[in-house]
C-alpha positions in Angstrom: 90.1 118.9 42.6 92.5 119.7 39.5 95.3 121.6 40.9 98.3 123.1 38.6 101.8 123.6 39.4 104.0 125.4 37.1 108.4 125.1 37.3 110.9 126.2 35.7 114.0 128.4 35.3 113.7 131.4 36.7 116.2 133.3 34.6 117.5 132.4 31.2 120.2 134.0 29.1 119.2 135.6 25.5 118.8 133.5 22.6 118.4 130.4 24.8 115.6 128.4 25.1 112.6 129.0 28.0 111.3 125.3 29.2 108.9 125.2 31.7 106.6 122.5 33.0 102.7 122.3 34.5 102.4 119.1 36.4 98.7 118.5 36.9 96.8 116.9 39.8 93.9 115.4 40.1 92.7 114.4 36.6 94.8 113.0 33.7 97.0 115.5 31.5 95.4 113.5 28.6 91.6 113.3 30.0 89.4 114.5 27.0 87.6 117.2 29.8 90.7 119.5 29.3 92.1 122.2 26.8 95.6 122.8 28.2 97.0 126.4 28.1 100.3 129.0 28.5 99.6 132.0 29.3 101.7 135.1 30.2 101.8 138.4 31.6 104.7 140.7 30.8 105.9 143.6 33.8 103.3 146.3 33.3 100.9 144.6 30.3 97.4 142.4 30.4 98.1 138.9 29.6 98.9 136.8 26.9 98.0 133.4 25.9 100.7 131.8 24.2 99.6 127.6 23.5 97.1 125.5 23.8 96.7 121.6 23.4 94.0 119.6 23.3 92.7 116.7 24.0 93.5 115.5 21.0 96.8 116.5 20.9 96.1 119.1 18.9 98.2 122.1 19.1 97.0 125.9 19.2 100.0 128.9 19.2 99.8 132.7 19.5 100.5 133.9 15.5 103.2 135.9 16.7 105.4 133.5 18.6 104.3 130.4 16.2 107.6 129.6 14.8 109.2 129.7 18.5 106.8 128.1 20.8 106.0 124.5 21.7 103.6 122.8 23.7 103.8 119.4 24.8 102.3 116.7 27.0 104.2 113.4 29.2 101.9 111.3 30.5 105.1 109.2 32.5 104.9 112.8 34.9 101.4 113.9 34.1 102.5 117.5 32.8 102.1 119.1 30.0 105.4 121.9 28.8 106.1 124.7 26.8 109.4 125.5 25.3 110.2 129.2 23.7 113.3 129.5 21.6 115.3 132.4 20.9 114.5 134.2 23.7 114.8 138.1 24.3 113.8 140.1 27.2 110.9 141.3 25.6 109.6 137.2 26.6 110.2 138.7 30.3 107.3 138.0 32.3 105.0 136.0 35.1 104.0 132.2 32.8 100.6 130.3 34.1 99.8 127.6 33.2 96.0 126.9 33.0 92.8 124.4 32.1 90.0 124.9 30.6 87.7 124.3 33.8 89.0 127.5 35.3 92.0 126.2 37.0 95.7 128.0 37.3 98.9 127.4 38.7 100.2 130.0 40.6 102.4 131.8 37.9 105.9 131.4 37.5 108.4 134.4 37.2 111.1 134.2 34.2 113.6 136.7 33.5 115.7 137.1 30.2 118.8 138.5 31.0 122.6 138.1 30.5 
């Protein structure tokens, strides 16, 4: 059973960087089975996928948020990450992480606030 656990910070200041992790269980964060995904959901709006990465290693980001957003993988923990620069508190919101078999963590809540 692939299970997904997001962490991370759960308030960051302006302009800082947002990093946040997924550790995966049950099947290898580089298994060729799975897409890996971000995904958010600002208060009061539908969600938004943000980055995906492949098996591959390929690397997938919403147009928007492209030149801000990273999504990574390390095997040594079996998670995969995403990092946002610049952040504003318009990037306030609930983050899942997700896989393409259906799975999601349970959400993580991040604040941007000074």
């Amino acid at each position: 059973q692939v299970q997904l656990q997001e962490s991370g910070p759960g308030l960051v200041k302006p302009s800082q960087t947002l990093s946040l992790a997924c550790t995966v269980s049950g099947v290898s964060v580089t298994s060729n089975s799975y897409v890996w995904r971000w995904i958010r959901q600002p208060p009061g709006k539908g969600l938004e996928w943000m980055a995906s990465i492949d098996p591959s290693g390929r690397v997938y980001y919403r147009p928007s948020h492209r030149s801000r957003t990273a999504i990574s993988r390390d095997t040594s923990k079996n998670q995969f990450t995403l990092r946002l620069n610049s952040v504003s508190p318009e990037d306030t919101g609930a983050y899942y992480c997700a896989g393409s078999g259906g799975e999601w963590g349970q959400g993580t809540q991040v604040t941007v606030s000074s």
